[in-house]
C-alpha angles and dihedrals in degrees: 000000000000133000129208119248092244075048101056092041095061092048090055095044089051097055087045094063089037087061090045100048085042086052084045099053094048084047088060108032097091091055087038080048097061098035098066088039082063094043091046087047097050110032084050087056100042089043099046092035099034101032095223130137128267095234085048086051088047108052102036100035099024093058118118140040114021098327089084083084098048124121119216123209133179123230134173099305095332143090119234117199122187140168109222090322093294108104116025134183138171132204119195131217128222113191099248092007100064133200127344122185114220107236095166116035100196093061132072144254104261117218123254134166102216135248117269084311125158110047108175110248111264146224120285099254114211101235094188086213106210117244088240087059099056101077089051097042079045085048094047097051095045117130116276122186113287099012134338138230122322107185128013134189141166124196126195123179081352094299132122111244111158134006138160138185141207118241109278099037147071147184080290098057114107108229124197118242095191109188089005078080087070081068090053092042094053090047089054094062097051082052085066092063136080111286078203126105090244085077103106098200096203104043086054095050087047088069123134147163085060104163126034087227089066096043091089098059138044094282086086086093100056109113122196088257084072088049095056101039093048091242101103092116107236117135116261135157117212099193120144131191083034136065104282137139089267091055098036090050091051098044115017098040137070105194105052095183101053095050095061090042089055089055110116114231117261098182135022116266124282078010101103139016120220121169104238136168091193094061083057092054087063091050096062086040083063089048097054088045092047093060098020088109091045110030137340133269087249093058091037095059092037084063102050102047113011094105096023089064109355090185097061129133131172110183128222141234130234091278088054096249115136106247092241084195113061119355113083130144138194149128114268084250096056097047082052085059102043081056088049088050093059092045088058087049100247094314111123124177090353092302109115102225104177137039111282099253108025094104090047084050084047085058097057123107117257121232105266106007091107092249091300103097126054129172101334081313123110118224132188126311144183085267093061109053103160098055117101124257084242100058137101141173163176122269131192142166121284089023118303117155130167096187109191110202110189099184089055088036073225130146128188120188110181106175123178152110127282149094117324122267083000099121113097083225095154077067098048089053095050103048085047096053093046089069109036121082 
């Protein structure tokens, strides 16, 4: 048989672009990769802990970047994401344990009982929201590109004053904190150590040769205190919306903690600071090494913060360790009172759950962040200006922010869904502070 010359070329033409689409597909899978890791996790999560339905998802969390052009599927107790069928991925739920995303297939689901998980849903309790408070709670829950507020609650003398939530939510709805769980995680460590007035703060932060892998290079000298204050000088890239240590660990790796362990250092030590949820991860792995011959991770964070926010939940990974970084849930009312925990300096209902002193060390700023990071804790910047010198805060992705101020014996915490750095928060603080003694 015999083709015409106009004939052959398009042929040509056409397994050329099939080659090129085909390159550019096996350019792209590992991005694609991760990114439906990212929509299965947290659809599942939003779908099995919010109760709310995979288009909704969809349409109002999955929406920028690539993850405009993800499918959602239910399964037996999971969530499946794809692009066109050409990268997959599944994350699972366990009722009080949440939602865990399988980075390796051929390993298992490791048990975990869940971390303070399961609070009952409560009465609607009557918050007489002063008049005053009405512009700046208006103000709070305005729209932001790409989404707005969800839940908002402000605190003063550790009483509700004022809150406010977005259609489709309430004081039961479990909100994620994102990067607000690295504070959790830091208090969790200090809860590891003596209550008693033994404890030397800075001799235990001053702490090295943690884990025999390191012991052969120069990470040896890492002490917890770099840990904490995100200087200890091991590489990381922070990247998101891209392939970087931060999204491969999330999404590509089952063990967290061991991925960021396994990072080489870059800089010495306390030289240089460099934003990193690995280096949180380890420090949860440290947690759970601190209290493994006495109790395990799981009481340990009950403790500490079943009354404190009954509602919390910090998903695992697939080796059953909680991921300290990024996956912390709770309603807007209980992140008002983890902020008002910190603000009592780890006293709640008259227990004293944490060292005298460890929130004042987390306070502290940290070597190279220019005054504005402390131990796995934000401060005041140049971008806050109305916030007092004494404040301090959570601060997550997307937006989340718990800020404690003591002078004003005031907590804010704002949670929701939207751009990045996006929230006119320096104007919510001020119009609140305007009208509160």
């Amino acid at each position: 048989m015999q083709f015409s010359t106009s004939l052959r070329r398009g042929l040509i033409l056409l397994a050329l672009l099939l080659v090129i689409l085909f390159a550019a597909f096996l350019w792209q899978r590992p991005l694609l990769n991760i990114g439906a890791g990212y929509a299965a996790k947290h659809a599942c999560s939003c779908h099995y802990l919010q109760g709310r339905e995979l288009e909704e998802i969809r349409e109002h969390d999955l929406n920028f970047s690539v993850l405009g052009s993800v499918s959602l599927s239910l399964g037996k107790q999971s969530v499946r994401a794809s692009f066109f069928g050409l990268a997959q991925r599944e994350a699972f739920f366990r009722p009080g344990i949440g939602c865990t995303l399988l980075n390796n297939t051929e390993q298992k689901l490791k048990a975990f009982k869940g971390v303070a998980a399961g609070a009952k849903k409560r009465q609607k309790a009557v918050v007489k929201e002063d008049d005053r408070l009405t512009k700046a709670l208006d103000f709070g829950m305005s729209p932001v590109p790409g989404g707005g507020a969800r839940g908002l609650v402000i605190m003063q003398s550790g009483v509700i004053i004022g809150e406010r939530y977005a259609e489709g939510y309430d004081q039961d709805t479990p909100l994620l904190g994102w990067t607000m769980t690295k504070t959790l995680t830091a208090m969790a460590y200090g809860a590891t150590l003596p209550l008693d007035s033994t404890l030397d703060i800075t001799a235990e932060v001053n702490r090295k040769n943690l884990f025999p892998e390191w012991a052969a290079d120069s990470r040896k000298n890492i002490t917890v205190g770099h840990l904490l204050n995100m200087n200890s000088g091991l590489a990381w890239n922070e990247a998101y919306g891209a392939i970087s240590d931060a999204t491969v660990m999330l999404h590509e790796q089952p063990n967290m903690a061991a991925y960021a362990e396994g990072m080489p250092a870059e800089f010495a030590p306390g030289d240089d600071w460099k934003y990193s949820s690995g280096t949180t991860n380890i420090i949860m792995d440290l947690t759970d090494r601190n209290i493994r011959q006495t109790a395990s991770l799981e009481s340990l964070l009950n403790r500490l913060y079943g009354k404190v926010a009954p509602s919390l939940l910090i998903e695992p990974d697939q080796s059953g360790r909680p991921v300290g970084s990024s996956y912390g849930w709770a309603t807007a009312r209980d992140w008002a009172n983890l902020g008002q925990f910190m603000l009592q300096d780890g006293i709640w209902a008259g227990d004293t759950l944490l060292p005298s002193g460890w929130i004042d060390w987390m306070r502290q700023p940290a070597a190279g962040s220019e005054g504005t990071y402390g131990g796995q804790t934000w401060l005041p910047g140049p971008d806050m200006p109305s916030l007092p010198q004494d404040a301090f805060m959570m601060r997550g992705f997307q937006d989340q922010r718990v800020f404690i101020i003591p002078s004003r014996q005031l907590v804010i915490a704002r949670l929701g869904h939207g751009e990045d750095q996006v929230t006119d928060f320096d104007g919510l603080v001020e119009r609140v502070l305007a009208i509160v003694d």
